[in-house]
Backbone bond lengths (Angstrom), bond angles and torsions (degrees), N, CA, C in turn:
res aa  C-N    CA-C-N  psi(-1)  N-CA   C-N-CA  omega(-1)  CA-C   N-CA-C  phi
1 X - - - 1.439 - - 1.534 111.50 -
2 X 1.395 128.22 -52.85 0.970 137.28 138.85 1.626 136.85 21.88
3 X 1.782 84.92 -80.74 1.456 96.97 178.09 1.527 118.36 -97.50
4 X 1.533 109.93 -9.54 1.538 113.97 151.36 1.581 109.16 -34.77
5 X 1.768 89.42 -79.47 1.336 95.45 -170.90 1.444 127.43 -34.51
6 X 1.644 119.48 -33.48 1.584 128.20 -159.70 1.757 82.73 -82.95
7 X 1.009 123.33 -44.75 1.770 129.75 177.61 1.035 102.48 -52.50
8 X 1.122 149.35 -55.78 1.585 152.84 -166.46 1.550 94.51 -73.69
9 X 0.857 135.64 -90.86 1.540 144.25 179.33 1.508 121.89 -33.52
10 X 1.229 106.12 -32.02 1.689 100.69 166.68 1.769 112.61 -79.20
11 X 1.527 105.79 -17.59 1.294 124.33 178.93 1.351 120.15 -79.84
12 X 1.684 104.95 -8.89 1.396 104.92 -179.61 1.473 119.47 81.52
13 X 1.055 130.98 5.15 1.582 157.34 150.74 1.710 109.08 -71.02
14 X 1.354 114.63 65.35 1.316 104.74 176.58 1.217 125.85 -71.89
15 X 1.966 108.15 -25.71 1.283 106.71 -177.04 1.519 110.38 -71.82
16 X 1.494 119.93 2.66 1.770 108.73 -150.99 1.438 81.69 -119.80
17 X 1.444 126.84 -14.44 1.257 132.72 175.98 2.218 108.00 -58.51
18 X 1.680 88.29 -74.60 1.810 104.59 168.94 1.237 116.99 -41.37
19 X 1.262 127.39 -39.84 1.328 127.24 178.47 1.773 111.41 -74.14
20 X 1.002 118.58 -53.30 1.724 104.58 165.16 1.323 126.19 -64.79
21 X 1.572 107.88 -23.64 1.136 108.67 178.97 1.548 99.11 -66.86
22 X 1.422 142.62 -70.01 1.303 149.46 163.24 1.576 111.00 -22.56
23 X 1.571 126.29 -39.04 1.292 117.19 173.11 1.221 107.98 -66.73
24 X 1.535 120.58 -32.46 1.545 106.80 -153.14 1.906 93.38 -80.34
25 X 1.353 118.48 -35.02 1.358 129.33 -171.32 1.373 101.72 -74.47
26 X 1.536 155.50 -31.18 1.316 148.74 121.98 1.371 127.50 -3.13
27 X 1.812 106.41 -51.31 0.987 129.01 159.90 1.870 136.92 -39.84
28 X 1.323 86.76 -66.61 1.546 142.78 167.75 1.125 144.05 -108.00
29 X 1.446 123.91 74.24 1.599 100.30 -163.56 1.411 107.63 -94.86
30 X 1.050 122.32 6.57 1.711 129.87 147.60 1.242 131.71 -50.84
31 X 1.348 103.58 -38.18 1.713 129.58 -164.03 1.631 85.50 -55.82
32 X 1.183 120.29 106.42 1.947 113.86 163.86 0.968 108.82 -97.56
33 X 1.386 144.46 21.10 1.318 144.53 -166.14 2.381 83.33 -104.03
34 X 1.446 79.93 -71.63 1.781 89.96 -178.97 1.605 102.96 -43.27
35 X 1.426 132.07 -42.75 1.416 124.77 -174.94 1.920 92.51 -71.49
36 X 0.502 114.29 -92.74 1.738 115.67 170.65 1.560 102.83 5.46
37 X 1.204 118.08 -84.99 1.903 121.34 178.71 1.219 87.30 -35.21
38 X 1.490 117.03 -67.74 1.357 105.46 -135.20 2.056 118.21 -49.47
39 X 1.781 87.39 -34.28 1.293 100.33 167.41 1.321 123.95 -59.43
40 X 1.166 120.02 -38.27 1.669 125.89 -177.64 1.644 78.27 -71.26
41 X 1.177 157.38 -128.23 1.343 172.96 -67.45 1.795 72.60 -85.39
42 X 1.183 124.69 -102.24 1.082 109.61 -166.72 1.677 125.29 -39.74
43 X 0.900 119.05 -34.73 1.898 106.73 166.17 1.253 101.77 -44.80
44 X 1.198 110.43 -50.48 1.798 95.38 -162.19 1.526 105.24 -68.42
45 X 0.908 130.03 -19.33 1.449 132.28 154.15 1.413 136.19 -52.00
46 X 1.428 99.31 -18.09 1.621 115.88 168.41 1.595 94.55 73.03
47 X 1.585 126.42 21.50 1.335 112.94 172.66 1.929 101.55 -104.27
48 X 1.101 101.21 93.15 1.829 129.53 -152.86 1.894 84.66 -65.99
49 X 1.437 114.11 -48.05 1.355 113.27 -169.99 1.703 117.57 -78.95
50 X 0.893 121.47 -17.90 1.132 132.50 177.17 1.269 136.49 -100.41
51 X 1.716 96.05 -1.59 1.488 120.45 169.43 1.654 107.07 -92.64
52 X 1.249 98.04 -63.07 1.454 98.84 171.75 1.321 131.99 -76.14
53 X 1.321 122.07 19.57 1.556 133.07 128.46 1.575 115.77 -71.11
54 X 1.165 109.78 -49.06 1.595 92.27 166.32 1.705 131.12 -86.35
55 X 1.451 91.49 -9.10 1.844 88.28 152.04 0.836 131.32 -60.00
56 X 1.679 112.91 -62.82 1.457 119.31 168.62 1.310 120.70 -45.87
57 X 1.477 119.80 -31.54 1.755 111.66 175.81 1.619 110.01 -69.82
58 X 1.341 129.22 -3.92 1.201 119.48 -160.85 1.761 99.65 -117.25
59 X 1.298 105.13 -14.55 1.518 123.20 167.18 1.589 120.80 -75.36
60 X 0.995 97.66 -24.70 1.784 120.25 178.39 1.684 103.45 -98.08
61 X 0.980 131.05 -25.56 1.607 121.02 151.74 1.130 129.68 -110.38
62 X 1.794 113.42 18.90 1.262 117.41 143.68 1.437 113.05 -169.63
63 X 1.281 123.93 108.54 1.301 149.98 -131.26 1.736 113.61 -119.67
64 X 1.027 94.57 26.26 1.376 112.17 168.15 1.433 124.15 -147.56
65 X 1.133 111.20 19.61 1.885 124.03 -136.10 1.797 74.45 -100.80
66 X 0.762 114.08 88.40 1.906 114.64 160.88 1.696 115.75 -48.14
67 X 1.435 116.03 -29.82 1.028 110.29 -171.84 1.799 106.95 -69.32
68 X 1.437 103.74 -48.26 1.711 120.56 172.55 1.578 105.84 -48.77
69 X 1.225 124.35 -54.84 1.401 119.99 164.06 1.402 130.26 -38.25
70 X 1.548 127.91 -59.22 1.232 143.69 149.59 1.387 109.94 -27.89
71 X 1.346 147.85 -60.90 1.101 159.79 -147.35 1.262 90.68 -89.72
72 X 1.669 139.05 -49.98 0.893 126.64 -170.73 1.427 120.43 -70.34
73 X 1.750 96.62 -30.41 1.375 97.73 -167.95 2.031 93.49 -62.29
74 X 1.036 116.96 -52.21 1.460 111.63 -173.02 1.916 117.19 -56.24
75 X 1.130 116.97 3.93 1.256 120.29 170.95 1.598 110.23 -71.96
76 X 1.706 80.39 -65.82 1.748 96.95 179.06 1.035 110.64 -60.47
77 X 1.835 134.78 -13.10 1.879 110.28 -175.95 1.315 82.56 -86.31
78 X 1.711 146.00 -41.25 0.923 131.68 167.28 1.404 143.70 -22.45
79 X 1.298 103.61 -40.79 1.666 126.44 170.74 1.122 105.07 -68.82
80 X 2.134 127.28 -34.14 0.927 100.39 -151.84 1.699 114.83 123.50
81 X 1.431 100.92 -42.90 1.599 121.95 -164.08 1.417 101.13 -94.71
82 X 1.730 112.83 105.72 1.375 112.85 -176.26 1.387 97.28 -119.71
């Protein structure tokens, strides 16, 4: 589901991106990789709050993940919040 999603989203299919991303996390709600996309899919959406709710969920099941950090940090310059 996963790598659908990363297929859909490099394709410019964001909505077909969220939706696997959400199957695979249905699936899994451990999976922080799928909470992670899901956040990138929504950043690129410019929906800043709703990404970093699912950042933070993917930071909380793995808490060292630099990549989840990075992403976040670009939410918040997004917001504004540097």
């Amino acid at each position: 589901m996963v790598n659908s999603g990363i297929s859909r989203l490099e394709q410019g299919d964001t909505a077909g991106a969220k939706s696997a991303y959400q199957r695979a996390i249905r699936l899994n709600s451990k999976n922080y990789m799928a909470h992670y996309r899901l956040g990138e899919a929504l950043l690129a959406e410019d929906n800043t709050h709703e990404a970093l709710k699912s950042l933070n969920t993917a930071l909380s099941l793995n808490r060292s993940n630099a990549s989840v950090m990075a992403k976040m940090a670009e939410a918040y310059n997004k917001q504004g919040n540097s």
